[in-house]
C-alpha positions as CSV (number, residue, x, y, z in Angstrom):
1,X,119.2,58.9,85.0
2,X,115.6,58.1,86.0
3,X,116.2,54.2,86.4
4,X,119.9,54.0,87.1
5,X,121.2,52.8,89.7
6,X,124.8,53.8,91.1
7,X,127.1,52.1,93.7
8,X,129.6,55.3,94.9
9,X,132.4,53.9,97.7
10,X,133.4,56.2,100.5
11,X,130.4,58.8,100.0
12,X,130.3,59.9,103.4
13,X,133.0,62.5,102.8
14,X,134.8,65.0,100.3
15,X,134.7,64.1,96.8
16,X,132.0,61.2,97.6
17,X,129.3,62.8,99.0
18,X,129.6,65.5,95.9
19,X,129.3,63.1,93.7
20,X,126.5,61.2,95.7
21,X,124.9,64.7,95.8
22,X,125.4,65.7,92.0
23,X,123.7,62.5,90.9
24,X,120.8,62.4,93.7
25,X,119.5,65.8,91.5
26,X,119.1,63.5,88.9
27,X,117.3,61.1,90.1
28,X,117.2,57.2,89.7
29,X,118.9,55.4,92.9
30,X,121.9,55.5,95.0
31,X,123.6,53.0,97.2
32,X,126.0,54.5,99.3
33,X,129.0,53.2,101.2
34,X,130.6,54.1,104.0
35,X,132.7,52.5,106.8
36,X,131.0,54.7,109.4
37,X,126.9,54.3,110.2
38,X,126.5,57.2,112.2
39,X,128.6,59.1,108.8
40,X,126.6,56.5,106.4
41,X,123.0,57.6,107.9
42,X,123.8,61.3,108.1
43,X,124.8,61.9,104.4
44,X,121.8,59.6,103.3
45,X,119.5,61.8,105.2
46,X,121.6,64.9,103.7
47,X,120.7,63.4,100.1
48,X,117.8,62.1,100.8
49,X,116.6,66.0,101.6
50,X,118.3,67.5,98.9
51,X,116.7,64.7,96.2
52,X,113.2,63.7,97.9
53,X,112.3,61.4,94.2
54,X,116.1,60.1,94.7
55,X,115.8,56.4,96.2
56,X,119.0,55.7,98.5
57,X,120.1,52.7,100.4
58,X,123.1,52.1,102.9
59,X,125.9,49.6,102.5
60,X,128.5,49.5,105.2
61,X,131.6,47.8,105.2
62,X,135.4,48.8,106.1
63,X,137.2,48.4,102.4
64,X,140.6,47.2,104.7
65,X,139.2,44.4,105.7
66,X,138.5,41.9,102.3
67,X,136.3,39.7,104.3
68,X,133.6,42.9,104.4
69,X,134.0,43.8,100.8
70,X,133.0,40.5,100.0
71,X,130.2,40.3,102.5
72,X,129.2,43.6,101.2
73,X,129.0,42.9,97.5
74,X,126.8,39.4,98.2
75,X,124.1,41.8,100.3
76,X,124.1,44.3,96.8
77,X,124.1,41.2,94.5
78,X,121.1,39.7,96.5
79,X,119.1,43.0,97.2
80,X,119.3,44.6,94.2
81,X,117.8,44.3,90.7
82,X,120.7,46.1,88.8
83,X,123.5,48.1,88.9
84,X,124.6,50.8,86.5
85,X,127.4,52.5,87.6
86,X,130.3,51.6,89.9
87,X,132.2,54.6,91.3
88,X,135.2,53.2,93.5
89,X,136.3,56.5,94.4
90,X,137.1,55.2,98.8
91,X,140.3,55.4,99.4
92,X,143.1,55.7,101.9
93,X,145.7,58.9,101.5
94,X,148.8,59.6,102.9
95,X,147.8,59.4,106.2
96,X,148.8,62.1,109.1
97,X,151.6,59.7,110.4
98,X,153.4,59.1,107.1
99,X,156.0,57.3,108.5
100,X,153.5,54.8,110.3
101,X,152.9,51.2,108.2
102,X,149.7,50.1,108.8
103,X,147.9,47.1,108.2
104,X,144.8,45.5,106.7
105,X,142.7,43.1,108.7
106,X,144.2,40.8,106.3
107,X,147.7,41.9,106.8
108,X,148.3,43.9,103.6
109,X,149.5,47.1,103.7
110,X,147.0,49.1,104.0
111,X,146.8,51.6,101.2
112,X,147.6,49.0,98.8
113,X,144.6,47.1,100.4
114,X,142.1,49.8,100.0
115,X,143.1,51.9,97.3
116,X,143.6,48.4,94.7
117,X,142.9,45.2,96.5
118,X,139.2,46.6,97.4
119,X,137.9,47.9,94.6
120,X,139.1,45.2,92.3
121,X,137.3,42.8,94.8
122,X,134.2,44.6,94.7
123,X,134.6,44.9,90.6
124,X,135.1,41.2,90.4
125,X,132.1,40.2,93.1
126,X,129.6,42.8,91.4
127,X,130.3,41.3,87.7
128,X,127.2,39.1,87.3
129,X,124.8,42.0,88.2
130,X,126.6,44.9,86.3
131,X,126.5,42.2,83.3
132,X,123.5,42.1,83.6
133,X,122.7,45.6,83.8
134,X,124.7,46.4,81.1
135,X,125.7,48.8,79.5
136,X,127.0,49.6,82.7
137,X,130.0,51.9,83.4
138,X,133.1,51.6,86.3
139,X,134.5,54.7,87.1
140,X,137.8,54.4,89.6
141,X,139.1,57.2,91.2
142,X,143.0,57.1,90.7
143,X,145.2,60.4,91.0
144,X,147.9,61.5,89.0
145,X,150.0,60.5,92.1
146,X,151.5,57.6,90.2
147,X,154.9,55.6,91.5
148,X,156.1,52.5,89.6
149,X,155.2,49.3,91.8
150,X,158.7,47.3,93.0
151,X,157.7,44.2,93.2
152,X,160.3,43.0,95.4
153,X,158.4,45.7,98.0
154,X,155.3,45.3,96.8
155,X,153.9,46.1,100.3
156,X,156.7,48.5,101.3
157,X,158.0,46.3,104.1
158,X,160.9,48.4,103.8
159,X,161.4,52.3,102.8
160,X,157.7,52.3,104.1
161,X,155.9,56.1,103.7
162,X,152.4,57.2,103.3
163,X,152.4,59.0,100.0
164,X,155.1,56.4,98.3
165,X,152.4,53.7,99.2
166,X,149.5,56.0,98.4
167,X,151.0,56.5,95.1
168,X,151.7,53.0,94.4
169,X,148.6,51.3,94.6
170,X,146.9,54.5,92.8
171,X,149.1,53.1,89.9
172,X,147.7,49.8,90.7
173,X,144.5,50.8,90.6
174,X,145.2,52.0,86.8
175,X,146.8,48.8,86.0
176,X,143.7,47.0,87.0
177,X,141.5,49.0,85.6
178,X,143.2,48.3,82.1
179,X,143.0,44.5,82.7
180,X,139.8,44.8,83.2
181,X,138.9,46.7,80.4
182,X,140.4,44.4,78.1
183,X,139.1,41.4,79.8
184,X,135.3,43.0,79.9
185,X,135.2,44.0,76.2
186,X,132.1,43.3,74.1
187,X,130.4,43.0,77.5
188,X,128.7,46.1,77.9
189,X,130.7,47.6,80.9
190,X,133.1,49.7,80.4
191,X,136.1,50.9,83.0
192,X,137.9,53.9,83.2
193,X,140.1,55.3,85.7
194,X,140.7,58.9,86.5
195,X,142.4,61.9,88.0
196,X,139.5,64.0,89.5
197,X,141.1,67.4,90.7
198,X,144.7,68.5,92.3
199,X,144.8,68.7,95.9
200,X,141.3,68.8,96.5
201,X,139.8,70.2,99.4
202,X,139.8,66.7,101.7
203,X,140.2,64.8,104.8
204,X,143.1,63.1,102.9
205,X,145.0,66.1,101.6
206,X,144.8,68.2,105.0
207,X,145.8,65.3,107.3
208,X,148.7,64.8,104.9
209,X,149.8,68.2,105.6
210,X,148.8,69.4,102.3
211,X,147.3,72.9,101.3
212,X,144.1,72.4,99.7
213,X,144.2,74.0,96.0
214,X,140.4,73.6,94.6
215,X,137.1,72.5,96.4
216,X,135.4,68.8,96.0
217,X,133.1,70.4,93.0
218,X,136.3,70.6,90.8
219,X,136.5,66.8,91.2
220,X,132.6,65.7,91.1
221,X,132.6,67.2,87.6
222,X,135.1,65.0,85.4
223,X,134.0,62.1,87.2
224,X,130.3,62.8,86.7
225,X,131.3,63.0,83.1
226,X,132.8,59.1,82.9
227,X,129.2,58.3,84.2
228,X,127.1,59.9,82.2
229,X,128.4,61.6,78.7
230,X,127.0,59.6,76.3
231,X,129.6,60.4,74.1
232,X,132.4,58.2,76.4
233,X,129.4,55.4,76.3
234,X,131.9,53.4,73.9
235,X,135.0,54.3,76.0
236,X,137.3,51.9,77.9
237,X,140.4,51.9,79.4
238,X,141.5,54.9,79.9
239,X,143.0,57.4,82.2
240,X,142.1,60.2,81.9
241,X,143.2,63.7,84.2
242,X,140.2,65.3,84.6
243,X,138.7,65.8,81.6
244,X,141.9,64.7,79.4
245,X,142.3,61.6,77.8
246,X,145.9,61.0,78.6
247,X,148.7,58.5,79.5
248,X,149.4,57.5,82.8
249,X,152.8,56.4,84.1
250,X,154.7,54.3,81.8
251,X,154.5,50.9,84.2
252,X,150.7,50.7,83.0
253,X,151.4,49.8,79.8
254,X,154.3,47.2,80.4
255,X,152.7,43.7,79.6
256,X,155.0,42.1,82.2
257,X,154.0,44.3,84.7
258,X,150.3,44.2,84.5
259,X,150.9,40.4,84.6
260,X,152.8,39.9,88.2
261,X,150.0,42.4,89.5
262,X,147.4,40.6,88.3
263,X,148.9,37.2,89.8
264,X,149.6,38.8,93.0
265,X,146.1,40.2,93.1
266,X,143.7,37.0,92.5
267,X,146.1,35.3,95.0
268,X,145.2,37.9,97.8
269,X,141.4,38.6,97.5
270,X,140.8,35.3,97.5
């Protein structure tokens, strides 16, 4: 890990900031996002301490606003020599008022917007320096939360709640990340999507309402492993829950489906 360097969204927090801190013991570099600087600066300083030879920069943007992502990924593009991991791992949950619809700055729901719009953004913005980095790996950070997408309601304008929406664009996310795959082979990057941990011990699952089942550690460790094993270095396109190579809901692997999503999605990032 010596010279890599590794992009990690929403590492201010919970399973973020344990990954941020797994691989700062490493070594190499890590950028860190967050959507908060007072957060941002703190968990730097926090890594920083616990990995003095560790190099770590700052990036701040708000993922549900598209106009940031972007602006975000041309400052990494421009002041950085490579990239060699992508962890999109940010992400919007349930929420505490379930029953609240919220917004993007752009308009889109918002879960769809940060958990799928974002990070396929940010993918697609970053491909000229991870290509040329390469091999580089993308790790996103789905759930086993899975709901099939109705395109119809594709931003829940009706029969709105938090954890339907949550658990729609986490499929979407999967969807993606097996376009992507497809469309990046024989490139050196590889993309694979995964279920971390159940009910991790979160912002996201407590202001759901949720009971907490295992701590942020149970979830740094699979997804550490997408980065790093060198035995996954040929490995693409996969979902995998936790350390399982698996199949994800059956909407993933309909053709048709992938297709409208991937229409729908160039349209609204622009």
């Amino acid at each position: 890990m010596s010279s890599n360097t590794t992009l990690i969204t929403g590492a201010t927090q919970g399973l973020g900031r344990g990954i941020a801190l797994d691989l700062a013991a490493r070594g190499g570099t890590l950028l860190l996002h967050g959507r908060d600087r007072t957060r941002l600066d703190a968990v730097a300083e926090e890594v920083r301490a616990a990995a003095p030879a560790t190099t770590v920069r700052t990036y701040l943007a708000d993922l549900a606003d598209l106009d940031q992502v972007h602006a975000m990924a041309a400052r990494i593009r421009a002041a950085e020599p490579r990239l060699d991991a992508l962890v999109n791992n940010a992400v919007a949950g349930g929420g505490a008022e379930p029953l609240r619809r919220e917004l993007s700055r752009q308009g889109h729901e918002l879960r769809f917007a940060v958990n799928h719009l974002a990070p396929y953004a940010l993918i697609r913005d970053l491909l000229p320096l991870l290509i040329a980095s390469a091999p580089a790996r993308v790790v996103n950070v789905a759930s086993i939360g899975q709901e099939a997408i109705d395109f119809d309601n594709v931003m829940l304008e009706h029969d709105y709640e938090g954890l339907r929406a949550y658990c729609r664009s986490k499929l979407a996310m999967i969807m993606a990340t097996f376009e992507l795959a497809a469309e990046l082979d024989g490139t050196g990057i590889t993309v694979n999507t995964l279920h971390p941990a159940h009910l991790m011990d979160t912002e996201g699952v407590r202001a759901y309402g949720l009971t907490p089942a295992v701590g942020v550690e149970e979830g740094v460790r699979p997804t550490v492993r997408l980065l790093l094993d060198p035995d996954l270095e040929p490995t693409t396109g996969r979902y995998f829950d936790r350390f399982t190579d698996t199949r994800a809901h059956d909407q993933a692997y309909d053709p048709r489906a992938r297709e409208r999503l991937m229409h729908l999605t160039h349209a609204l990032i622009g």
